[in-house]
C-alpha positions as CSV (number, residue, x, y, z in Angstrom):
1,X,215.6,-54.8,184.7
2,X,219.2,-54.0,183.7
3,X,220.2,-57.7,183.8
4,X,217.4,-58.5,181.7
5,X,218.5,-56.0,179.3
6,X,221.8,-56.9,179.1
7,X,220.5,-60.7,178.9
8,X,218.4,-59.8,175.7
9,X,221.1,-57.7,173.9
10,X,223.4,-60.6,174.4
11,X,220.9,-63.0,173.2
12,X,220.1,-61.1,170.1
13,X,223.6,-59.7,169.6
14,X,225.0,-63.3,169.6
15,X,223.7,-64.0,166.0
16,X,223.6,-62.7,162.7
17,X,220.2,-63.2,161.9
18,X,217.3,-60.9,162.9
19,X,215.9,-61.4,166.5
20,X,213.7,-64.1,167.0
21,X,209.6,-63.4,167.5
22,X,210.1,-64.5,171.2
23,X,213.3,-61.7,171.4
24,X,210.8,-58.9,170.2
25,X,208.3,-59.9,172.8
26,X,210.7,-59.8,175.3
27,X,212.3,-56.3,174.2
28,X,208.1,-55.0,174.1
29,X,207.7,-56.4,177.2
30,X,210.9,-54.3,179.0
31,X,210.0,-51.5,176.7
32,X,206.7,-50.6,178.6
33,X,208.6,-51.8,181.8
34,X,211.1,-49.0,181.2
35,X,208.8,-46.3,180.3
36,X,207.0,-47.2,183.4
37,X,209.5,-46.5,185.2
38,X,210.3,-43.1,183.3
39,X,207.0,-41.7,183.9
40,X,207.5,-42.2,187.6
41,X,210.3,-40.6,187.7
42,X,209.5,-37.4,186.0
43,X,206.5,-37.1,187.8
44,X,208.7,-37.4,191.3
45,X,211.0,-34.5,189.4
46,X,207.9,-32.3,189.0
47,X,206.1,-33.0,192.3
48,X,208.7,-34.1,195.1
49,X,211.8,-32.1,194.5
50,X,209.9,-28.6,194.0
51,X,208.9,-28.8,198.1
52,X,212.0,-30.6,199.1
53,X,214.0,-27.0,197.2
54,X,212.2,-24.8,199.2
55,X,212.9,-27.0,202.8
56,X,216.0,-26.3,201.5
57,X,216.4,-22.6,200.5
58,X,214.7,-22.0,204.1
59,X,217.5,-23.8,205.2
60,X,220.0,-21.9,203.1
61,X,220.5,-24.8,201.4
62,X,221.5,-25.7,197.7
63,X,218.3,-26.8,195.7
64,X,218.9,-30.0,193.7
65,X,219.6,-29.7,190.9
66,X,218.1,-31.5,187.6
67,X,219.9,-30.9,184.6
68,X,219.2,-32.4,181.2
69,X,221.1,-35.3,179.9
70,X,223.8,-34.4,177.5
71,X,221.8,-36.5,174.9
72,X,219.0,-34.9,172.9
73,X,215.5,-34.5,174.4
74,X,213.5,-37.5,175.8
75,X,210.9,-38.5,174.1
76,X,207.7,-39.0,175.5
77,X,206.9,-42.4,176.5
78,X,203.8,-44.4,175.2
79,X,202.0,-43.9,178.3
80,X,202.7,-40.3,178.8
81,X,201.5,-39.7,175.2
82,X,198.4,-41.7,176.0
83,X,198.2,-38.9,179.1
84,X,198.4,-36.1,176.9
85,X,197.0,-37.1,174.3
86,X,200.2,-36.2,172.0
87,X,203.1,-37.8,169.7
């Protein structure tokens, strides 16, 4: 997914003019790829590492850790909105 990223932005960065109708299919396309992805991901943070912490306090073990990004707060992806039911 990361090549095809970097692929895209080169495509579209290599011109002046405004990405092509095939270019904004393609960056749709990765979007819901992506946020695919993303919801997986924070679902794994909320349901895998909680038991996986505690195997590991009764270990005396440090938890893992999951700090926020140093960027603001995600926003919530397409299909966890469609979840929730909010923007």
């Amino acid at each position: 997914m990361n090549n095809q990223i970097a692929a895209l932005a080169g495509t579209v960065g290599s011109t002046e003019a405004r990405p092509t109708k095939q270019s904004q299919q393609v960056f749709d396309l990765l979007t819901k790829e992506l946020e695919g992805y993303l919801v997986e991901l924070r679902k794994a943070y909320k349901e895998l590492i909680p038991p996986i912490d505690e195997i590991l306090k009764k270990h005396g073990h440090p938890v893992i850790e999951v700090k926020p990004a140093d960027t603001p707060q995600a926003r919530q992806t397409s299909a966890e909105e469609d979840l929730t039911g909010q923007q």
